[in-house]
Each structure stands twice: as C-alpha cells, then as structure tokens.
C-alpha positions in Angstrom: -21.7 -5.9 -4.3 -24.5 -5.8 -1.6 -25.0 -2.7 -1.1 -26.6 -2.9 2.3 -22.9 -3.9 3.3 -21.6 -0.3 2.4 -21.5 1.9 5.3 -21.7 5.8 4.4 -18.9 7.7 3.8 -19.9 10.1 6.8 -18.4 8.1 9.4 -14.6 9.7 8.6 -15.9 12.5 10.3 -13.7 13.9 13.1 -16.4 13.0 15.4 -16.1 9.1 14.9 -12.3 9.1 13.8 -9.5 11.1 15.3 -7.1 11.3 12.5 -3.9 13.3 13.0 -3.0 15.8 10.2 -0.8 13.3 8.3 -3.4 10.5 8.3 -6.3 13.1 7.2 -4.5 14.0 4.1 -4.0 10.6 3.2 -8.2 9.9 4.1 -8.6 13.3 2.3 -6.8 12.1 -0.7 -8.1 8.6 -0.9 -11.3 9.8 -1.5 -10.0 12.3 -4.5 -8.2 9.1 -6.0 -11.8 7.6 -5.8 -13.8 10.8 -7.1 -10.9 10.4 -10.2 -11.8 7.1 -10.6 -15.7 7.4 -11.0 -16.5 7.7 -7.7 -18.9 5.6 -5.2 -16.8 3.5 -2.1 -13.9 3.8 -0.8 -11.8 0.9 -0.6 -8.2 -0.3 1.3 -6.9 0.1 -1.9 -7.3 3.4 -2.4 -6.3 4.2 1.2 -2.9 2.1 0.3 -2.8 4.2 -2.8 -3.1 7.6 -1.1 -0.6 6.4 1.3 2.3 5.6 -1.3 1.2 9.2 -2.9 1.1 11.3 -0.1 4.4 9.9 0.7 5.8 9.6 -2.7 5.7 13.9 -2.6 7.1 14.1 0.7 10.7 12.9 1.7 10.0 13.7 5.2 6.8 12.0 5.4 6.4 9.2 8.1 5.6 6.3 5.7 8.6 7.8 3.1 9.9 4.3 3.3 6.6 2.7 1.7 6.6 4.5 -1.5 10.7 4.0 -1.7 9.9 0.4 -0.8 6.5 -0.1 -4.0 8.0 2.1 -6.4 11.8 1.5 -6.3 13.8 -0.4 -8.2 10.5 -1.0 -10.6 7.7 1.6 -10.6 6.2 -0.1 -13.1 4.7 -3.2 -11.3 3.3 -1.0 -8.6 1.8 1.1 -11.3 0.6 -1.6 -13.3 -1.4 -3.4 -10.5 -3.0 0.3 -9.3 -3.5 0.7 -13.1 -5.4 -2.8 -13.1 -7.2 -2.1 -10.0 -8.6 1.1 -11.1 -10.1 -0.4 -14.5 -11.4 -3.1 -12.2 -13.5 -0.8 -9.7 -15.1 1.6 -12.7 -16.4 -1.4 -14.0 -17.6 -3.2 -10.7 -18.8 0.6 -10.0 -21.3 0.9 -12.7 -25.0 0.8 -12.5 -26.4 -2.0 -13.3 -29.3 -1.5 -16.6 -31.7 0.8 -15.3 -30.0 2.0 -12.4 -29.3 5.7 -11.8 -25.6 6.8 -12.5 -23.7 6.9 -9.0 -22.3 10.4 -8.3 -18.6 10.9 -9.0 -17.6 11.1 -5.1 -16.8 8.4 -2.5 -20.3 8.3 -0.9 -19.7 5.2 1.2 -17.1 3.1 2.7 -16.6 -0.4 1.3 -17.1 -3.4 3.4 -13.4 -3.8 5.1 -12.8 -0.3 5.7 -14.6 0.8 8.5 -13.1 -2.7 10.2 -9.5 -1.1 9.1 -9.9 2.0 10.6 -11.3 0.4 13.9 -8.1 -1.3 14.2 -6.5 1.5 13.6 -8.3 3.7 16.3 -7.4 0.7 18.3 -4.0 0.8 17.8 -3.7 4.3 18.4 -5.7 4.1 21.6 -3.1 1.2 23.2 -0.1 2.8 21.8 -1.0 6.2 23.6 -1.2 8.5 20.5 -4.5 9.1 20.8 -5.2 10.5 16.7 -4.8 7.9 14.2 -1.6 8.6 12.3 0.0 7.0 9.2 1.7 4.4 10.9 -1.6 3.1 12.1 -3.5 3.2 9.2 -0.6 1.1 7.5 -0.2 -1.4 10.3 -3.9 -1.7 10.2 -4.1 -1.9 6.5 -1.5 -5.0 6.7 -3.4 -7.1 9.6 -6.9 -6.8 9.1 -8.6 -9.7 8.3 -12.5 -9.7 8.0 -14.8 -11.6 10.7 -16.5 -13.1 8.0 -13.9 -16.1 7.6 -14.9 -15.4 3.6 -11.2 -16.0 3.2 -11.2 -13.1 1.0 -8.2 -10.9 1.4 -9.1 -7.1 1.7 -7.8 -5.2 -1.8 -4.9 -3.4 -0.1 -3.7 -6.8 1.1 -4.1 -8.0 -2.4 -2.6 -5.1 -4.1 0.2 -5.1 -2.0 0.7 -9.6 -2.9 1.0 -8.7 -6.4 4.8 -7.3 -6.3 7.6 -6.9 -4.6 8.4 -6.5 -1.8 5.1 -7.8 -0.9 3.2 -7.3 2.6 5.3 -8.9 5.1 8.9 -6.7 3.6 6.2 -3.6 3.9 5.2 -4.2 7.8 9.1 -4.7 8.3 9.9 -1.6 6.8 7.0 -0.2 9.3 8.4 -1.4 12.1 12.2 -0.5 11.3 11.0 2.9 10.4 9.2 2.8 13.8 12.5 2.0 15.5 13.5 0.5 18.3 11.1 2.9 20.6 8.2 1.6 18.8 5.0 0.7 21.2 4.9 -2.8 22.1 0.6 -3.4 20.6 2.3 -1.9 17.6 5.6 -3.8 17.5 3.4 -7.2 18.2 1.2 -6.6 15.5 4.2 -5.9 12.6 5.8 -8.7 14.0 2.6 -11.0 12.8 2.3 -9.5 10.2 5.6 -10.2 9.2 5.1 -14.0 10.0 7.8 -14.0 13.2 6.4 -16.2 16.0 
C-alpha cells in the first residue's frame, strides 16, 4: 500500500464531516472494529461492517433492513467473508522487516474512503438533510467508484459481491426502506445502483 495515498484519520472530525448521531456511531464504531483488528486505516469495509452491527443491536435503527438482509437466512456467509477480510487486513497491515509496529488505532483513512464520504456529504447536501446520516453513508458506500479507472472495486463493494443478496438487492432494500418520500439525488442514485435505466 502507498502510503502517501492514506489520508489521516483526522478528517472525520465534525469540522470537515457533519455526521448526524446515527452515522457517528457507526464512524465511531468502524474505527473500534479496526483498533480490534490491529489497527492502522480505515477501510469501506469496516464502515459496511459497523453498519450491519450498529444495526444488527438495534430493531429500530434506520439501516435495520441491511443487517436482516446480510445476516438472514445464512449468517454464516456474511460472517465468513468479514471473517476472511479481517485475516486479510492484519496481514496487509504489518510492517514490513524493519519497520516500526503501527499503533493499534485507525490513524488514517484508506484510499476510497474519504471519496465515500464526499459523496455522502454530497448526497446529504442535495437531499436537504444537511448531517450525513446512515442512509447516505450506505447509498454512498454502494455507488462509489474511484477516479482512478484502476477498475478495482472498493472492499465494501467487494464484501458485499461475495453473498447474497449482493449489492444491487442491498440498494433496493435502501430505497424501499427510504419509501416512496425518498429525495429524488437519492432515489436516482439507488436506482443505478440497482442497474434500472
């Protein structure tokens, strides 16, 4: 990983993100889920992770229907994949021979992250929110795609390919949990997402 490509972790600050309470926990927790796993970058996966969590303990939360959708009727694919993934990043996470040991925190933000949550502040801006909330960070999460044409899909994105329901079944279940009063920049992003002309 180049780390001149890692932007610090700093930028979650209030002060360059306005994330409502909801979306906050799940930042907030993202970056224990990386501090659990060794610590050094946050990634979309772990946001993605943090998301099916926080909304995993709470039946009223406003992504409820992303945890029924990843861990029901087989928790056990979801939780393989996130197992897999986790195993992956302490090992791509290590110094290399003769480099200092990285402190067991999430210090920066990994490359497609801070292009997430711009889309996400984005997104919140057009739809008249004005805070980031949940539902941004998961439409954002699903429709990101990195300016570098690397082709590469961002780990969230990749997580979410590896079982069902897959991406496009998670951004309908965003925009039927949205409803019918959803904003239209919001509605017209799901719907691509989704793959509908």
């Amino acid at each position: 990983m180049i780390e001149a490509a890692l932007v610090p972790i700093d930028r979650l600050n209030d002060y360059d993100y306005d994330f409502d309470p909801a979306a906050r926990a799940i930042i907030d927790r993202a970056r224990g889920l990386v501090a659990e796993s060794g610590g050094g970058r946050l990634t979309t996966s772990f946001l993605l992770m943090a998301m099916v969590e926080r909304a995993e303990a709470d039946p009223d939360h406003p992504l409820r229907f992303l945890s029924e959708a990843v861990l029901h009727p087989e928790p056990w694919a979801y939780r393989g994949v996130t197992a897999a993934y986790v195993g992956w990043f302490r090992g791509s996470n290590r110094p290399a021979a003769g480099e200092p040991a990285r402190p067991a925190v999430a210090d920066t933000l990994a490359p497609y992250v801070p292009g997430t949550l711009e889309l996400a502040a984005r997104l919140a801006a057009d739809t008249g929110a004005g805070a980031i909330g949940p539902e941004h960070l998961l439409a954002a999460l699903l429709v990101y795609r990195p300016a570098d044409e690397s082709g590469i899909q961002p780990g969230a994105q990749y997580l979410l390919s590896q079982f069902d329901p897959g991406p496009a079944a998670i951004a309908a279940g965003l925009r039927a949990a949205l409803g019918p009063g959803a904003p239209a920049p919001l509605a017209e992003m799901l719907r691509a997402a989704m793959g509908d002309a």
